[in-house]
C-alpha angles and dihedrals in degrees: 000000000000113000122223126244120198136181132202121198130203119238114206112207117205118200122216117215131208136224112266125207104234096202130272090085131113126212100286114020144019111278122216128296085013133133146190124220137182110238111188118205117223121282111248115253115269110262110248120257111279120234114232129220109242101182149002114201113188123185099084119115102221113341114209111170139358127207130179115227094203098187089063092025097220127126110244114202122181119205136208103202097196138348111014091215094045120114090212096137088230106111122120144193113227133208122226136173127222088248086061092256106147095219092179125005094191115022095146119047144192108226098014129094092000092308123148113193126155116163097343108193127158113046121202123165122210099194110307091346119101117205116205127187106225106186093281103357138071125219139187133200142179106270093211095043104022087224111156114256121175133349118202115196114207095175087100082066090045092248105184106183122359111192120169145011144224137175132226132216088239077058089244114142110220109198121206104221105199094197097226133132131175125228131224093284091043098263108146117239128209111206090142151142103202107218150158111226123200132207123201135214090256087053088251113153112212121166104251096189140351140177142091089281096083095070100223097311118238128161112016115190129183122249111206090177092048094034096218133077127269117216130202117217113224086182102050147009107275140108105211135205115209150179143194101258098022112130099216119002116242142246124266115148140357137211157139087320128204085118126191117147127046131175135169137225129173106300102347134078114209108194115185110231122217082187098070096008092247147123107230128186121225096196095148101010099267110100113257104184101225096177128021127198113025108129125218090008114191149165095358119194137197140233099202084182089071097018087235128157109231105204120188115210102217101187095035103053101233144089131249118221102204124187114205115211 
């Protein structure tokens, strides 16, 4: 496949400004001791750098979400291919290099070499192992294999919908379960609970958090500078701070909602909107779009090597290479 490259360019808008009567003077003329001065209104704020498509890589059957293993610097997607609730053993975990080259599409694969892989969505990696959420189980593989390495089942616990994954420093995953469901014509249900499960080293599953708080919890993304978790609401409009042990996350930003993605760098948060089709920051707490147009946007990832936006297109079947100014 030939990848598209696209360029945006900035247009710089200058603004003419006219003489203004200051007063003392009558319909026609300038009256005595009058006078006439230029006033110039302010100049409008610079438009902030754009950030540019790279790439468009097509191919995929329902991305759902993109990481960048940087110690072997290749892009992992997981699709769906199908019903993200059906427990069709056909999902499949895709490489891609940074060039768009897709080097294996499905180099992970339900069915095949003891793999069991329904609707795998958000992807996480603890060293060389890749976690992976599957509908109400967790699994893990060998990044560089792909051999199957641990399944960790959480429907004893009635996990509905498990999304995405983080790790945390302890080594612990914690799962976001969205608590929807979709009936026979495609209308998403909501029989909940919304929750945050946790699994321990000792492959223990305990309920992090629970309650109606949590919005439908979608991405959750680690935040090493503010040494907690930030969670992004699919049900609602929030961007949530939250810790182990807290008994409701808190507040940080708001915005369009229909939240999927969300990374992390440094001090800002980028989430990835199905609402307005964007990928917005939340640096200081006020939405800054980022990136416009990009349709059923969701688990985004980051290559923090070439400070780049991995979008993957859920509905079209293909992945975004974005670069950030």
């Amino acid at each position: 496949m030939k990848p598209t490259i696209l360029c945006t360019a900035l247009i710089v808008v200058a603004a003419a400004c006219k003489p203004l009567d200051k007063g003392g003077s009558r319909m026609g003329g300038a009256g005595a001791g009058s006078s006439t001065t230029s006033v110039a209104p302010p100049m409008p704020s610079p438009a902030p750098p754009a950030a540019t498509k790279l790439l468009a890589v097509a191919g995929f059957l329902t991305p759902e979400s993109v990481l960048h293993d940087s110690a072997q610097d290749i892009y992992f997607v997981s699709n769906i291919n199908g019903s993200p609730t059906a427990k069709d053993n056909n999902g499949f975990i895709s490489r891609v290099r940074p060039d768009g080259a897709v080097e294996n599409l499905k180099f992970i694969e339900g069915g095949k070499n003891g793999v069991t892989l329904s609707a795998p969505k958000g992807l996480a990696l603890s060293g060389d192992t890749l976690w992976v959420a599957d509908i109400d189980a967790v699994r893990a593989f060998n990044a560089k294999t792909g051999a199957p390495l641990d399944s960790v089942s959480l429907s004893t616990l009635g996990a509905v919908f498990l999304n995405d994954v983080a790790i945390a420093p302890t080594g612990a995953v914690y799962i976001t379960d969205t608590g929807i469901r979709f009936d026979d014509v495609g209308n998403v249900l909501h029989p909940g609970p919304d929750r945050i499960f946790r699994i321990g080293a000792d492959r223990k599953v305990t309920v992090a958090a629970q309650g109606d708080t949590l919005g439908r919890p979608n991405g959750i993304a680690l935040d090493p500078v503010g040494k907690r978790f930030v969670v992004v609401e699919f049900g609602g409009k929030a961007v949530l701070a939250w810790k182990p042990g807290d008994k409701a996350p808190t507040v940080i930003a708001r915005g369009a909602g229909g939240f999927d993605g969300v990374v992390i760098i440094g001090n800002r948060i980028l989430v990835s909107s199905w609402t307005d089709s964007t990928v917005s920051s939340y640096e200081t707490g006020q939405e800054v779009k980022l990136i416009t147009g990009v349709p059923s946007p969701a688990d985004i990832g980051y290559d923090a090597k070439r400070n780049r936006v991995l979008i993957p297109i859920f509905t079209g079947n293909r992945i975004e290479i974005w670069q950030l100014p």
